[in-house]
mmCIF file of the N, C-alpha and C atoms, coordinates in Angstrom:
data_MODEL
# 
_entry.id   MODEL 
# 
loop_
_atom_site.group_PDB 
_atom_site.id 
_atom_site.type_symbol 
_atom_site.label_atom_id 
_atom_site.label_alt_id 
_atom_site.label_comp_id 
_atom_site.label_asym_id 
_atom_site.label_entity_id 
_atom_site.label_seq_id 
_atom_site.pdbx_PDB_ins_code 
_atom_site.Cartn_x 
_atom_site.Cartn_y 
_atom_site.Cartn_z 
_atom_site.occupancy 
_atom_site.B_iso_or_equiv 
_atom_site.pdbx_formal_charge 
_atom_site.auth_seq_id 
_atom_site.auth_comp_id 
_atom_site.auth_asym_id 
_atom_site.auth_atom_id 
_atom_site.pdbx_PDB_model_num 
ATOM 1   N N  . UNK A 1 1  ? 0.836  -1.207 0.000   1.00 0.00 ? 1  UNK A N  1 
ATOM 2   C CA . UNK A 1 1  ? 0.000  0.000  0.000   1.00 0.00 ? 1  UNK A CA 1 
ATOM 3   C C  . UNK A 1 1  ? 0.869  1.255  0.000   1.00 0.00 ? 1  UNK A C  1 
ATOM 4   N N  . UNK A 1 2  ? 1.690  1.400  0.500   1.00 0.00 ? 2  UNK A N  1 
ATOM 5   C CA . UNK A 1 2  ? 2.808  2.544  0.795   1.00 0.00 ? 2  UNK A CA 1 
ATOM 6   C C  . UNK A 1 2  ? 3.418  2.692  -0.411  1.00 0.00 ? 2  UNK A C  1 
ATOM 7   N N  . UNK A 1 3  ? 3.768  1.737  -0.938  1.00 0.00 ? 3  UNK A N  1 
ATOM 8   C CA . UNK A 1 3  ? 4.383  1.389  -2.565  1.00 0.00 ? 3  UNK A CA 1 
ATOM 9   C C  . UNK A 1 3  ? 3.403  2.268  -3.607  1.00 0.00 ? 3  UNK A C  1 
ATOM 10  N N  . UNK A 1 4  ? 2.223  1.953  -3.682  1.00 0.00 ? 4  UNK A N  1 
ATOM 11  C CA . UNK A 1 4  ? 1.473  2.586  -4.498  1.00 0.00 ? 4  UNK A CA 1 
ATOM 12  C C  . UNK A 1 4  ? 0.562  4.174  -4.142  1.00 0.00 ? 4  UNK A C  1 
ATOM 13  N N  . UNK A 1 5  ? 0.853  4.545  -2.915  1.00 0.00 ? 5  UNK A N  1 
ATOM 14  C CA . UNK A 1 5  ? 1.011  5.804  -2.131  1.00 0.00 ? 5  UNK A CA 1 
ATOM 15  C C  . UNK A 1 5  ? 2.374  6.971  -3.224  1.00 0.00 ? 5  UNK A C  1 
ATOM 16  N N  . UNK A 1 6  ? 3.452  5.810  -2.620  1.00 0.00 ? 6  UNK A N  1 
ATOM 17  C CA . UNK A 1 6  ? 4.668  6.834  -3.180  1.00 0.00 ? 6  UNK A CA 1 
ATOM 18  C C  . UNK A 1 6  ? 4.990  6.514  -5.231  1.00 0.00 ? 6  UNK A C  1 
ATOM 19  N N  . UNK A 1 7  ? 3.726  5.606  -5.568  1.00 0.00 ? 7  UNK A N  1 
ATOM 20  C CA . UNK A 1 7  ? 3.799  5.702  -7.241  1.00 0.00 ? 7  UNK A CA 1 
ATOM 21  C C  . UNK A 1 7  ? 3.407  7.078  -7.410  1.00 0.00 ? 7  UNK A C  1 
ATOM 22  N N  . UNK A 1 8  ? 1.981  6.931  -6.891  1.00 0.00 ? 8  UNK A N  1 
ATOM 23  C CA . UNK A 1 8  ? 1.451  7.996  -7.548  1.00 0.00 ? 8  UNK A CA 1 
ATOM 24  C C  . UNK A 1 8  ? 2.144  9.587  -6.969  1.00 0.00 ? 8  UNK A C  1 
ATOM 25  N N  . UNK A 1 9  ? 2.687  9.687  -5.666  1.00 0.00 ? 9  UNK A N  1 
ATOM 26  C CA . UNK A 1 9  ? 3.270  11.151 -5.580  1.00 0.00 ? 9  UNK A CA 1 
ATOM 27  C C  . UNK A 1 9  ? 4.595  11.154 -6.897  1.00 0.00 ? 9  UNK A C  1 
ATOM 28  N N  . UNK A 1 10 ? 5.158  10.054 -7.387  1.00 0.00 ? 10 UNK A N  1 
ATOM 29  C CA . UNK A 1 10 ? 5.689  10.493 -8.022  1.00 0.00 ? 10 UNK A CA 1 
ATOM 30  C C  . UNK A 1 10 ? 5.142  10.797 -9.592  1.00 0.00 ? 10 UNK A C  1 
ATOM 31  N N  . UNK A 1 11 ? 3.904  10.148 -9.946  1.00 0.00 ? 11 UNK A N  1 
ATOM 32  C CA . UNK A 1 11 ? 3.469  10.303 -10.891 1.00 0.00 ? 11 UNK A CA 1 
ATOM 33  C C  . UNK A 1 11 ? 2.649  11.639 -11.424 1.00 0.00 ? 11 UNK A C  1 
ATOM 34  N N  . UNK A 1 12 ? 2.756  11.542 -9.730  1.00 0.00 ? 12 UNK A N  1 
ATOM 35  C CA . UNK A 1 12 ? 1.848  13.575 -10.199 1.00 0.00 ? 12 UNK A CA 1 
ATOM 36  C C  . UNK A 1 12 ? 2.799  14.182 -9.647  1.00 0.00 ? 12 UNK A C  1 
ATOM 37  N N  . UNK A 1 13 ? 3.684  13.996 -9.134  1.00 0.00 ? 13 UNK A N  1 
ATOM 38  C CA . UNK A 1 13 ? 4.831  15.162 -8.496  1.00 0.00 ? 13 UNK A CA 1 
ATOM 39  C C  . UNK A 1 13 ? 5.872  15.158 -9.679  1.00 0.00 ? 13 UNK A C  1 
ATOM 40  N N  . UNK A 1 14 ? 6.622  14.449 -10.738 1.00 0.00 ? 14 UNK A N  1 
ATOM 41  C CA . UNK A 1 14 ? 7.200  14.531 -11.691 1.00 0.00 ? 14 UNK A CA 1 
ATOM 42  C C  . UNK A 1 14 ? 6.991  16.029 -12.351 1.00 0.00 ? 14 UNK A C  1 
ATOM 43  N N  . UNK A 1 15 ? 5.800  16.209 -13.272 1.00 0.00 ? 15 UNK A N  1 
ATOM 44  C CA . UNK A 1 15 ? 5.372  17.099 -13.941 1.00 0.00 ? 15 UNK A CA 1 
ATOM 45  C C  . UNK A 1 15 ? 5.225  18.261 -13.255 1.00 0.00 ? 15 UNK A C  1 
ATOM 46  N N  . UNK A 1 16 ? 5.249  18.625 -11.903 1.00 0.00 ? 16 UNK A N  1 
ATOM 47  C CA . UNK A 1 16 ? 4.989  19.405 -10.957 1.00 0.00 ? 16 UNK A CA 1 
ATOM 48  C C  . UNK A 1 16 ? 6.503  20.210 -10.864 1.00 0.00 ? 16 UNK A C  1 
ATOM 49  N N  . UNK A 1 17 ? 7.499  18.932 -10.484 1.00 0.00 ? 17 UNK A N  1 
ATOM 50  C CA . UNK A 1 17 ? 8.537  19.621 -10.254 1.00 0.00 ? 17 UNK A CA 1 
ATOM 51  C C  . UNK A 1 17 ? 9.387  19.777 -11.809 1.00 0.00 ? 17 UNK A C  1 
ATOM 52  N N  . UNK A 1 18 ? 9.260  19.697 -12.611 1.00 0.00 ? 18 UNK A N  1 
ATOM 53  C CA . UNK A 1 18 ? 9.467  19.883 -14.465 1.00 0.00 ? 18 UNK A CA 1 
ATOM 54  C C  . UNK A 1 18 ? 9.079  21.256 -14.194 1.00 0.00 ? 18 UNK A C  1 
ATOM 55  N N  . UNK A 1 19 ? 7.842  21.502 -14.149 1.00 0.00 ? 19 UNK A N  1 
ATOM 56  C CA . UNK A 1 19 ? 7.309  22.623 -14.436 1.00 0.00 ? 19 UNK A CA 1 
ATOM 57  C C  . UNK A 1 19 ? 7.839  23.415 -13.293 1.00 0.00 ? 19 UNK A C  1 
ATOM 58  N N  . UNK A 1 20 ? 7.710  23.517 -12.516 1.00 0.00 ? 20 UNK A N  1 
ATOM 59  C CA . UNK A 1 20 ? 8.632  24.702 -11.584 1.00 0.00 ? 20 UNK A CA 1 
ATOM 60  C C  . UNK A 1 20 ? 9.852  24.664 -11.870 1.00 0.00 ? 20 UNK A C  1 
ATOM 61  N N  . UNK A 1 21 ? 11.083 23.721 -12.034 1.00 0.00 ? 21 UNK A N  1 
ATOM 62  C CA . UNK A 1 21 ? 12.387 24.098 -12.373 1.00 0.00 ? 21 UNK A CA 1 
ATOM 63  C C  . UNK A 1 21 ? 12.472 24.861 -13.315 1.00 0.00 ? 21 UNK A C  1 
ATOM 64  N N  . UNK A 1 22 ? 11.150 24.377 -14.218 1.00 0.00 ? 22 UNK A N  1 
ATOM 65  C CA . UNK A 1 22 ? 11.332 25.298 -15.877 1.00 0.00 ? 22 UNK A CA 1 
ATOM 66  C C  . UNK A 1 22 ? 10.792 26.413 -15.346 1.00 0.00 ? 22 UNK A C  1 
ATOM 67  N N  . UNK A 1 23 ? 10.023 26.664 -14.750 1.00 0.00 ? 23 UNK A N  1 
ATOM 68  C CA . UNK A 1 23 ? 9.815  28.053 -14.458 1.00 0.00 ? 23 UNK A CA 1 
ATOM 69  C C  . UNK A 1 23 ? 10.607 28.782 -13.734 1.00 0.00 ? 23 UNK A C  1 
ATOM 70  N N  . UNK A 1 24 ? 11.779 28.468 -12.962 1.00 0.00 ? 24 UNK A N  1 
ATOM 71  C CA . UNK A 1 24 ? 12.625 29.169 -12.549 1.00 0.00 ? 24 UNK A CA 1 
ATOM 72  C C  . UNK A 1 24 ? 13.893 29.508 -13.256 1.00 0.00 ? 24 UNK A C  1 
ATOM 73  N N  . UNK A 1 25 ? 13.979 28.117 -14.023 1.00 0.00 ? 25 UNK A N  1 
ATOM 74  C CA . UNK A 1 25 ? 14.716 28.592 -14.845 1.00 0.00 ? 25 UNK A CA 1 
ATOM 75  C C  . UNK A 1 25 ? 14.423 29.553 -15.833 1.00 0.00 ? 25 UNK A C  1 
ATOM 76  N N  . UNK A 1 26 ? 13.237 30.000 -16.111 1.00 0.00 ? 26 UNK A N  1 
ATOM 77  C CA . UNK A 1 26 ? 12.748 30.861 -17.254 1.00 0.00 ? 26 UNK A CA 1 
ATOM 78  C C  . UNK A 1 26 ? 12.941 32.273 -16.354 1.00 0.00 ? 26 UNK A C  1 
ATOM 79  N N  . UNK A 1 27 ? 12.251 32.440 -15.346 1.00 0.00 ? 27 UNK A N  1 
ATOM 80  C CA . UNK A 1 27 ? 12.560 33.345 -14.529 1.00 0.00 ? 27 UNK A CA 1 
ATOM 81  C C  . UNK A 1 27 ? 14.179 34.277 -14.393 1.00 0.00 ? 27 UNK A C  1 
ATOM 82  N N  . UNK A 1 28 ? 14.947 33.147 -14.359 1.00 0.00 ? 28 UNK A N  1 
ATOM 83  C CA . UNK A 1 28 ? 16.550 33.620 -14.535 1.00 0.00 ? 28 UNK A CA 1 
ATOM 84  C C  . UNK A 1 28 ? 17.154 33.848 -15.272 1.00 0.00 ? 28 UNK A C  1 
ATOM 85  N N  . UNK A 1 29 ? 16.428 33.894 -16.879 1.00 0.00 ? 29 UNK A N  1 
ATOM 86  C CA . UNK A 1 29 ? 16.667 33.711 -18.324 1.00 0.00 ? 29 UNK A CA 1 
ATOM 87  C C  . UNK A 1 29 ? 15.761 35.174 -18.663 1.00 0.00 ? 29 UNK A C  1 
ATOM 88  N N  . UNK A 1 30 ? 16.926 36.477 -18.921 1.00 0.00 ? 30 UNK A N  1 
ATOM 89  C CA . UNK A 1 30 ? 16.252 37.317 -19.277 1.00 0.00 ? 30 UNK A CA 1 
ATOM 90  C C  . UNK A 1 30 ? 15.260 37.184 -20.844 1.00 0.00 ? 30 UNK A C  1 
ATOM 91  N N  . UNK A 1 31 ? 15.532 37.107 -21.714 1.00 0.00 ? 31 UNK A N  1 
ATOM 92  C CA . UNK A 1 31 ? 14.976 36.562 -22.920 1.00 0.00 ? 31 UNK A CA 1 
ATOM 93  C C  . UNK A 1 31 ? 13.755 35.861 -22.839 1.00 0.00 ? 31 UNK A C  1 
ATOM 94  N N  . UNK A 1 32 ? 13.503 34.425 -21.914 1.00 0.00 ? 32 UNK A N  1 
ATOM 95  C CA . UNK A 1 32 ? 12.919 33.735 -21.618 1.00 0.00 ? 32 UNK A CA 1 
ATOM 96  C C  . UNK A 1 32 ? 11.218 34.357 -21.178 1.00 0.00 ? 32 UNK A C  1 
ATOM 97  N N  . UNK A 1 33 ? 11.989 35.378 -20.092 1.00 0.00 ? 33 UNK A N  1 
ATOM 98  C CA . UNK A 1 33 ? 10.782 36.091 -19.376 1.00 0.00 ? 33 UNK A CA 1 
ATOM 99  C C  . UNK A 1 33 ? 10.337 36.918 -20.168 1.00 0.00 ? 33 UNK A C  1 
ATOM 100 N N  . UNK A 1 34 ? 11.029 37.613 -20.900 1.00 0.00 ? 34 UNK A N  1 
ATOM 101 C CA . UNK A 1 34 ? 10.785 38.886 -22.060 1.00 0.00 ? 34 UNK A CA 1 
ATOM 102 C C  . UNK A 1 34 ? 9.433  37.996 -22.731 1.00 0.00 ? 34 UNK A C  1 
ATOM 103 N N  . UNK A 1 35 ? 9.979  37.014 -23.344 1.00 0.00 ? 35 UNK A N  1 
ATOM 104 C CA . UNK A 1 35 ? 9.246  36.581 -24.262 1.00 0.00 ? 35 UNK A CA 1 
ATOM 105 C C  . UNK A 1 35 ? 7.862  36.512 -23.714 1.00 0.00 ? 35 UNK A C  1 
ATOM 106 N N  . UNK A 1 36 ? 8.093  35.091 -22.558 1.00 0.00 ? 36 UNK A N  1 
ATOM 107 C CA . UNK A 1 36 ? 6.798  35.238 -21.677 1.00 0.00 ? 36 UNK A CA 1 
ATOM 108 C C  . UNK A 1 36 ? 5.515  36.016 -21.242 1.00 0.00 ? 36 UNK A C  1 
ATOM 109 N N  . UNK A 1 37 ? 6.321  37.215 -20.695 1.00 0.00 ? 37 UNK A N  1 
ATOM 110 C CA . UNK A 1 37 ? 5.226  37.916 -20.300 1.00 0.00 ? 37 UNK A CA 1 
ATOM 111 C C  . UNK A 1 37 ? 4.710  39.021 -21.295 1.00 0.00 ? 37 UNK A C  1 
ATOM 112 N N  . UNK A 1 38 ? 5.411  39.016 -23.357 1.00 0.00 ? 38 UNK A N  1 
ATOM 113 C CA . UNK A 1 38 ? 4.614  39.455 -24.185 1.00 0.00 ? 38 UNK A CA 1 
ATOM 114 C C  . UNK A 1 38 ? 3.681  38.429 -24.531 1.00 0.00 ? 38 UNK A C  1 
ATOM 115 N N  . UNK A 1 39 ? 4.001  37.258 -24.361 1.00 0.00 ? 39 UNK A N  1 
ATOM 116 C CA . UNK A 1 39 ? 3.019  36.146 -24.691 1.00 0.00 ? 39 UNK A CA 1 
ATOM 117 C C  . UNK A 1 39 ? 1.893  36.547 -24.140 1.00 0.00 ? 39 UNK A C  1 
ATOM 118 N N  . UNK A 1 40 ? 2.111  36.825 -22.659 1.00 0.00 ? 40 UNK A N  1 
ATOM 119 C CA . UNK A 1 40 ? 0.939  36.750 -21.164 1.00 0.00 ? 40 UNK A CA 1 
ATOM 120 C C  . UNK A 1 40 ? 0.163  38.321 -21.597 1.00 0.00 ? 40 UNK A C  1 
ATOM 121 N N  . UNK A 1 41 ? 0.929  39.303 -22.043 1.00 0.00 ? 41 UNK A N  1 
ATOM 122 C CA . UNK A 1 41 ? 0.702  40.259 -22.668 1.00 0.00 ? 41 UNK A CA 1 
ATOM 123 C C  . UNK A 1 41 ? -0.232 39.893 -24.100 1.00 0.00 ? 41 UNK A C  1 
ATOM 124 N N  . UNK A 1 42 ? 0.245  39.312 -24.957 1.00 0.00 ? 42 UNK A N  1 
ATOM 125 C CA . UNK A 1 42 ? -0.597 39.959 -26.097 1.00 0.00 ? 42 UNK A CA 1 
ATOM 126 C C  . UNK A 1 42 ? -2.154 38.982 -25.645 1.00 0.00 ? 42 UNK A C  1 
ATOM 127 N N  . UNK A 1 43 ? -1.944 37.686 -25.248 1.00 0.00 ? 43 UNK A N  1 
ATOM 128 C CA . UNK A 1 43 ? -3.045 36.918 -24.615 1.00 0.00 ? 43 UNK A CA 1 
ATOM 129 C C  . UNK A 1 43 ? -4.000 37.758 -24.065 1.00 0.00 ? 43 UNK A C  1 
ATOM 130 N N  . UNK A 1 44 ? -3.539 38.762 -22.912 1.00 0.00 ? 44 UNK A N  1 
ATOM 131 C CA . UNK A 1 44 ? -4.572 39.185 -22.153 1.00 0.00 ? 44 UNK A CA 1 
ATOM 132 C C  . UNK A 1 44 ? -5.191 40.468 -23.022 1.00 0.00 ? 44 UNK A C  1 
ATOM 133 N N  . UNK A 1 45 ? -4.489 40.847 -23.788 1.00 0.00 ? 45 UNK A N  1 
ATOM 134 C CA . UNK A 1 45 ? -5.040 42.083 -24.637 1.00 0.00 ? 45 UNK A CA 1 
ATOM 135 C C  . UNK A 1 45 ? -6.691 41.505 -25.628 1.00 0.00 ? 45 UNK A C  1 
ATOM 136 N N  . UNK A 1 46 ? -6.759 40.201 -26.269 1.00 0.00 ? 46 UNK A N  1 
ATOM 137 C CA . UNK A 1 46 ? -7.013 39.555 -27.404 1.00 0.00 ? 46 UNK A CA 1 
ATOM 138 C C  . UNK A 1 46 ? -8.855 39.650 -26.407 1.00 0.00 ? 46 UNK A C  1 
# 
């Protein structure tokens, strides 16, 4: 039971922690963020 407890934190915690490293790493990546928040920009304009 504990076995299939710690499958699934890793099966939903994988993509969780992907996505936050990438987001910090984007964060520390001037370019990255530039881009981003015209993305988040022209999105919210539309």
């Amino acid at each position: 039971m504990i076995w299939l407890i710690g499958f699934a934190a890793l099966v939903w915690g994988t993509p969780l922690v992907l996505a936050f490293l990438l987001a910090i790493g984007c964060a520390l990546s001037p370019s990255c963020r530039t881009w981003t928040w015209h993305q988040l920009g022209a999105e919210g304009l539309k």
